[in-house]
N, C-alpha and C positions, 0 to 999 in steps of 0.2 A: 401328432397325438390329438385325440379326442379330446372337447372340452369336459367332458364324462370322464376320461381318462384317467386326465388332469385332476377334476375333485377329487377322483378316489384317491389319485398318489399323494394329493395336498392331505386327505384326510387322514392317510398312513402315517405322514411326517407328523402330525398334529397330535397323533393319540401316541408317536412314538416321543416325540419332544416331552410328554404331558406325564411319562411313567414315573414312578419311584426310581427304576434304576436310572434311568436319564440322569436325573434330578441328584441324585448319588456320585452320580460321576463327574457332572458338572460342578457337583460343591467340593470334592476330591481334588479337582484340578485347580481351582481356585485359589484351594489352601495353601497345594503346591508353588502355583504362583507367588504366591504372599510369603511364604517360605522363601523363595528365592530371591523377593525381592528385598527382603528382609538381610539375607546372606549378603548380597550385594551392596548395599549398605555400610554394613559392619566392614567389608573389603576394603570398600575405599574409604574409609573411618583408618583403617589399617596402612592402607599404603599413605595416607599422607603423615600418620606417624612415623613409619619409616622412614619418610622422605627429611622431615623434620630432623630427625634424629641422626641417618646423615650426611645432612647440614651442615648440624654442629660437630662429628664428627670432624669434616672436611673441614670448618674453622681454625677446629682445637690440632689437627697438622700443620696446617697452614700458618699459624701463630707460632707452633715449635719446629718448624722446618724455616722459617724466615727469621728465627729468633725475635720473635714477639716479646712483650715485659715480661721482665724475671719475674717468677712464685715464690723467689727465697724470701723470708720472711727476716725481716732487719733482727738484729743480736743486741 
């Protein structure tokens, strides 16, 4: 390719980079990003809730299948 070539396809990408809708679609995609990562976030915010919970699940068997301290309450 021409070095003439070159400037003009440089200058296509340059005034096409440079439009509103570009610029639209770039900020679009952005948000979407931000959106996701956002999502992703709250996810794993969630799964270690889960995981927490269980846990304690798996304790509170564990303590009543082993017979763990009695809950009766003294009379």
């Amino acid at each position: 390719m021409s070095k003439e070539k070159k400037n003009k396809e440089m200058l296509k990408l340059w005034e096409f980079i440079h439009r509103a809708e570009f610029e639209s679609q770039m900020n679009s995609i952005l948000r979407d990003v931000s959106k996701l990562q956002e999502l992703d976030v709250k996810e794993l915010d969630l799964l270690d809730k889960t995981k927490q919970v269980e846990g304690n699940f798996l304790k509170a068997h564990q303590l009543i299948t082993k017979g763990g301290p009695s809950i009766r309450k003294k009379e």
